[in-house]
C-alpha positions as CSV (number, residue, x, y, z in Angstrom):
1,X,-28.8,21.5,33.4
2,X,-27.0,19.2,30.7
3,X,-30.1,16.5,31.2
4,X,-33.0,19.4,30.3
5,X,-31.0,20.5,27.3
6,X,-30.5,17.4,25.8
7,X,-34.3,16.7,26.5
8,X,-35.0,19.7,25.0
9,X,-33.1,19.6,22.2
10,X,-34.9,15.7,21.2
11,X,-38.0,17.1,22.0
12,X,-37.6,20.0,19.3
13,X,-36.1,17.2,16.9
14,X,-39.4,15.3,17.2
15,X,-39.5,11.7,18.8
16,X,-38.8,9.3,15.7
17,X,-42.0,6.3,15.1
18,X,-38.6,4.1,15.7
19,X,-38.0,4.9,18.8
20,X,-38.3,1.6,20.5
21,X,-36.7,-0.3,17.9
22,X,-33.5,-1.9,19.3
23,X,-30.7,-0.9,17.0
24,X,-28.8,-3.1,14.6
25,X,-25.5,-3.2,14.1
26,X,-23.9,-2.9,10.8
27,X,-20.5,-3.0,9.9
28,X,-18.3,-0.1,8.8
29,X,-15.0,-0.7,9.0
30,X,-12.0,-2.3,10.6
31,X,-8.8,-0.4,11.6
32,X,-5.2,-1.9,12.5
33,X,-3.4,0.7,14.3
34,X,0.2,0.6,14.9
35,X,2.1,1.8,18.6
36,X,5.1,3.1,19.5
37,X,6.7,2.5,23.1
38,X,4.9,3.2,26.2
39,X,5.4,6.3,27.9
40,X,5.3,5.6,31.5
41,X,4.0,9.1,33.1
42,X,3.6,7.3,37.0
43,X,1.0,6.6,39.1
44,X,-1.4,9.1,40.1
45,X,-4.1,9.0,42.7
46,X,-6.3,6.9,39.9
47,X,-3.7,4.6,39.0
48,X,-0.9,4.0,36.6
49,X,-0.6,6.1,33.6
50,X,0.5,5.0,30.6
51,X,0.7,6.9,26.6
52,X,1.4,5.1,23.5
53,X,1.9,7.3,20.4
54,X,0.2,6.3,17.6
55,X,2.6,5.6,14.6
56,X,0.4,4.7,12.1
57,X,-1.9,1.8,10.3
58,X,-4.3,1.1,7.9
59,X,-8.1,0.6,8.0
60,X,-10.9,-0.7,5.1
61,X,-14.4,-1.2,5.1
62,X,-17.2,-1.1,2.3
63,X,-17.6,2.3,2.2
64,X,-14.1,4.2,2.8
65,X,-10.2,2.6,3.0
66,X,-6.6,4.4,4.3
67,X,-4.5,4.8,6.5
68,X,-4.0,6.0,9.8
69,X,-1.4,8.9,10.3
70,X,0.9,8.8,12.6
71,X,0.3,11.1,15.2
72,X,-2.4,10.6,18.2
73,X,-1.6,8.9,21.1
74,X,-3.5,5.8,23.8
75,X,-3.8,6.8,26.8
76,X,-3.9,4.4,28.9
77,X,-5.1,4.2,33.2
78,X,-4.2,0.8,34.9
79,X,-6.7,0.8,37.7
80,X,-6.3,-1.1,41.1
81,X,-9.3,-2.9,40.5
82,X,-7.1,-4.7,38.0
83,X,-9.2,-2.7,34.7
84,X,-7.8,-0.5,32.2
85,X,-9.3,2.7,31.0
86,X,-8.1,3.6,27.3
87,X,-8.4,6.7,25.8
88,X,-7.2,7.2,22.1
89,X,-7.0,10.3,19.7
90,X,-5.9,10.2,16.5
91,X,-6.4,11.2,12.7
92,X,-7.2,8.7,9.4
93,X,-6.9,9.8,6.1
94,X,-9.3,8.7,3.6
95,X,-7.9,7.0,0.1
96,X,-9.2,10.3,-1.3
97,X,-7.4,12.5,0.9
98,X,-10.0,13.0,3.5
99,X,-8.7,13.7,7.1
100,X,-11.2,12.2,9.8
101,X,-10.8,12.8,13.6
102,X,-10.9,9.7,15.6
103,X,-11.5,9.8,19.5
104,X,-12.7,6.2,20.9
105,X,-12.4,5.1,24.9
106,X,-13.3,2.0,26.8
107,X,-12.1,-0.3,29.4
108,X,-10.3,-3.4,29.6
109,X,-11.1,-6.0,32.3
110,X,-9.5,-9.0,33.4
111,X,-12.4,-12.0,34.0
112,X,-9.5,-14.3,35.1
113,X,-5.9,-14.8,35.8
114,X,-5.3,-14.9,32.3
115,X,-8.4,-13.8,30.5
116,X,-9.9,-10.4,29.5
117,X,-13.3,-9.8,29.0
118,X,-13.9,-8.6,25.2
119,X,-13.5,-4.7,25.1
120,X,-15.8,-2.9,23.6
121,X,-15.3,0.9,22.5
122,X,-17.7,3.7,22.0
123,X,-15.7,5.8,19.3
124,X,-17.2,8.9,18.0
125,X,-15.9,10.5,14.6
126,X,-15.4,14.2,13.5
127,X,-15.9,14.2,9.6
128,X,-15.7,17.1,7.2
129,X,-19.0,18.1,5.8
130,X,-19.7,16.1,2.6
131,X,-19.0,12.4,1.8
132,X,-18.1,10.9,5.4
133,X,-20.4,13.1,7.4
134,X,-22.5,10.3,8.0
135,X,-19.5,9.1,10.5
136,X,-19.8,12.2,12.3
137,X,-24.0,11.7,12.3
138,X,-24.2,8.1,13.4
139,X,-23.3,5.9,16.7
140,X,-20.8,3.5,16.8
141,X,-19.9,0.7,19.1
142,X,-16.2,-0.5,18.7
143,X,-14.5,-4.1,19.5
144,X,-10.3,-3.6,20.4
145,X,-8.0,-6.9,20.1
146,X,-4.6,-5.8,20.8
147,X,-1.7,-7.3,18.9
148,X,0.9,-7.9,21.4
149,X,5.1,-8.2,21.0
150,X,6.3,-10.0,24.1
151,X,4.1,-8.3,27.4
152,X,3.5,-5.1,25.1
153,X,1.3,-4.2,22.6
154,X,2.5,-3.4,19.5
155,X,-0.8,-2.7,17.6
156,X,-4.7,-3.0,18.0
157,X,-7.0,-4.0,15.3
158,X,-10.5,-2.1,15.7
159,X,-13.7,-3.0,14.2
160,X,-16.4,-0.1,14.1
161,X,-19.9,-1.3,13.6
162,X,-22.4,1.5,13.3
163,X,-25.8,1.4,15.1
164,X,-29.2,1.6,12.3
């Protein structure tokens, strides 16, 4: 059913001459977001669940700059295949007092005994009408480097690149 409407809603959009263009990616902006401890919530029949609150950060790009406020949370679901699914929520506030809704998951794999695969994101935004819609109109693909404090992490920095 979902498949048919989504269908049905490009087809009533139109099909764009670009179609078959492969996108480009263009930077927007890049976030550092500071953790608080991990929660450990126990394993469940997927794996081991984890939640780190979000205590705050900053982020800049060309277009917008500010901070992120501290409340949100990473969840986090150690797999037994060794991969981590990451799931976080949070809020950003805009240098001109904007508030923007931030929800952006992907997984974290091992490729070695020591070495993870880069993680890659696929955020989506919720922007108040006007200046930032264009976040909530856009797709984004997101690269996550945590910033580690022993054998936690402590922060991540993200960079968001929206697809043209």
């Amino acid at each position: 059913m979902k498949k048919s409407l989504a269908a049905g809603a490009l087809l009533a959009l139109g099909t764009p001459a670009a179609a078959q263009d492969t996108p480009q990616l263009e930077f927007a902006f890049e976030e550092r977001v500071t953790l608080g401890e991990p929660i450990l919530a126990g394993t469940t029949a997927r794996g081991e669940r984890l939640i780190y609150p979000i205590t705050g950060g900053t982020f800049e790009g060309p277009n917008l700059r500010g901070e992120v406020l501290p409340m949100g949370w990473d969840w986090q679901l150690r797999r037994d295949d060794g991969c981590t699914e990451v799931e976080a929520d949070y809020f950003i506030r805009t240098d001109d007092g904007v508030i923007i809704n931030v929800v952006n998951e992907g997984v974290i794999c091992r490729v070695g005994e020591q070495d993870v695969a880069p993680v890659r994101t696929q955020p989506v935004f919720e922007a108040p009408l006007g200046k930032y819609e264009w976040l909530s109109k856009s797709g984004f693909l997101g690269t996550l480097e945590p910033e580690m404090d022993g054998d936690k992490a402590a922060a991540v920095r993200i960079r968001f690149y929206r697809a043209r």
